[in-house]
C-alpha positions as CSV (number, residue, x, y, z in Angstrom):
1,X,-41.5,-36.3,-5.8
2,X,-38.0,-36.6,-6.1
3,X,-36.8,-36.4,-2.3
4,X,-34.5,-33.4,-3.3
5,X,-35.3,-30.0,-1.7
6,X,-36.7,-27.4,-3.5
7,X,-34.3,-24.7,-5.0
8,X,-33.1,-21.6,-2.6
9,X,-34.8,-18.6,-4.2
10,X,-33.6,-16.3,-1.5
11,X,-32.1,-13.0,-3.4
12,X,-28.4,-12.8,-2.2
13,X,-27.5,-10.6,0.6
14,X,-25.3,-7.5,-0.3
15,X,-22.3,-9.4,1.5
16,X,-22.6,-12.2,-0.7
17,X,-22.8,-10.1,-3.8
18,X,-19.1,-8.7,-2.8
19,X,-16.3,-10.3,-4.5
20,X,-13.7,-12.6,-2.9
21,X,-11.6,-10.6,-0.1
22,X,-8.1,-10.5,0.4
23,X,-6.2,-9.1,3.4
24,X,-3.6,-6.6,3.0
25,X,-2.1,-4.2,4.9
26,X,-1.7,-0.9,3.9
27,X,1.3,1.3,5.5
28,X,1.1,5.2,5.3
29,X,4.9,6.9,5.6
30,X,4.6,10.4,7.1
31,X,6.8,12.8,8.3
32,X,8.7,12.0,11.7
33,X,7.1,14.3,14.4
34,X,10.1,14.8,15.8
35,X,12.9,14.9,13.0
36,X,16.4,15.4,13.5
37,X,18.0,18.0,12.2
38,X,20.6,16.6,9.5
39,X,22.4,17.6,6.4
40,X,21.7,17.8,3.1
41,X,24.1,14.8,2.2
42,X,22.8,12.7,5.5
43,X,19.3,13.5,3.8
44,X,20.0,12.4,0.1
45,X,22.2,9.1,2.0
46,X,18.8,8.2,3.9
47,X,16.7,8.4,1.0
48,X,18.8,6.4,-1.4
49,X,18.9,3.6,1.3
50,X,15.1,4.1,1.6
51,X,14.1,3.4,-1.9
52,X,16.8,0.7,-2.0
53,X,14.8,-0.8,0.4
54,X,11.4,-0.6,-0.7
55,X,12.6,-1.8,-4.3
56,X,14.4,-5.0,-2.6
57,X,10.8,-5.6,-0.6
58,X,9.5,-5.3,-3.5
59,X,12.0,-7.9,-5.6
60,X,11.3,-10.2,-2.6
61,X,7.6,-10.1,-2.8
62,X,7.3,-8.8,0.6
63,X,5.9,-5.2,-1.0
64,X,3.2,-5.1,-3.6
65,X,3.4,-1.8,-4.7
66,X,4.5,1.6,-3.1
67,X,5.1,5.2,-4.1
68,X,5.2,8.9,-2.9
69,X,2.2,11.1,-2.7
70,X,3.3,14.4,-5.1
71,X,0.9,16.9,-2.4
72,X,4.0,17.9,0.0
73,X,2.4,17.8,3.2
74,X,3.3,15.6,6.0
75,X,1.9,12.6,4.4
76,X,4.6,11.0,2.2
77,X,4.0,7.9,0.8
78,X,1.7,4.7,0.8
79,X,3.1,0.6,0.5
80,X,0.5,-2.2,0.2
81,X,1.9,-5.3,1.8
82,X,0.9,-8.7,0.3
83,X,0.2,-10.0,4.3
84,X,-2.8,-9.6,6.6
85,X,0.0,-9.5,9.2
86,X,0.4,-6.2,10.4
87,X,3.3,-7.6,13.1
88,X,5.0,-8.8,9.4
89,X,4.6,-5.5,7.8
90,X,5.9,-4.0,11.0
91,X,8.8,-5.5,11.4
92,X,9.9,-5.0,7.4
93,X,8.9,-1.5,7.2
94,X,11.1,-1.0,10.8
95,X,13.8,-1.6,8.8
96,X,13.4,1.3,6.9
97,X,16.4,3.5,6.9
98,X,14.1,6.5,7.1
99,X,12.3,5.0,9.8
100,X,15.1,4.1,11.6
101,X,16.9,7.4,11.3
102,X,13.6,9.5,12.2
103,X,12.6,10.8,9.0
104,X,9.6,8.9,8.6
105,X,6.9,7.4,10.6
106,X,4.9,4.6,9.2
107,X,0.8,4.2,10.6
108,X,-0.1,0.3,9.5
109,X,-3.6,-0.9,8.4
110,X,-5.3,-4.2,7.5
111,X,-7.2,-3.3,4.3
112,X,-9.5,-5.9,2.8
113,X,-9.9,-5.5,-0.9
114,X,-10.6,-7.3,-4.0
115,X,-8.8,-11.1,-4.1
116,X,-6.2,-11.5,-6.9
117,X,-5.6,-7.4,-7.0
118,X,-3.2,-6.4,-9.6
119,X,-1.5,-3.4,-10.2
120,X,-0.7,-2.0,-13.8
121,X,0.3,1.4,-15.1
122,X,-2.8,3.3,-16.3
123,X,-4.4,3.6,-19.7
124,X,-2.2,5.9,-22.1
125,X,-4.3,9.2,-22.7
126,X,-5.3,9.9,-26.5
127,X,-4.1,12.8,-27.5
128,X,-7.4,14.2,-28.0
129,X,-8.3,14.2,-24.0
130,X,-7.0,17.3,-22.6
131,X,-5.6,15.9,-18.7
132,X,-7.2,16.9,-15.9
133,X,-5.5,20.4,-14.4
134,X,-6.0,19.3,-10.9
């Protein structure tokens, strides 16, 4: 006998068969409950300043990815934050000229996905596939 224990033969439990987890958190912008009425101009100003914002989050590496959703209902947008902070995501998306002026509201969550995740764009579509209507 060699003195060493004999090898685990246990299956592995579905936990253990799961990737590496990361923490995130994930913010969904929707419309301000209570919105004050503006004009068109205040409106255009705000958003400009908004996605001015998100894109320097983004250039800081304090925003992994965000966009609008195109259904127009009173959810507008999602942001995945590289932080499983959600006091850190609250105070940059606080900042938000949108949130600030009451356009948007933003509901944070700590979202537990995939380790290393990577955004790209998605794979061209041959011109044979027809796109999906929907």
């Amino acid at each position: 006998m060699s003195g060493e224990p004999p090898p685990d033969t246990t299956p592995p439990s579905e936990t253990e068969k799961l990737p590496e987890m990361t923490h995130y958190v994930v913010g969904l912008l929707r419309r301000a409950p209570e919105r004050p009425p503006i004009t068109e101009d205040e409106a255009e100003r705000i958003q400009e300043g908004h996605l001015a914002h998100l894109a320097r989050l983004k250039a800081a590496g304090d925003l992994l990815i965000y966009g609008p959703f195109e259904e127009d209902t009173d959810l507008r947008g999602i942001l995945i934050f590289p932080t499983a902070s959600l006091d850190r995501a609250r105070e940059l998306s606080d900042t938000d000229p949108a949130v600030t002026h009451g356009r948007l509201a933003v509901s944070l969550y700590t979202w537990n996905a995939q380790a290393g995740l990577r955004i790209g764009p998605p794979p061209p579509v041959s011109s044979d596939e027809e796109p999906d209507p929907d």
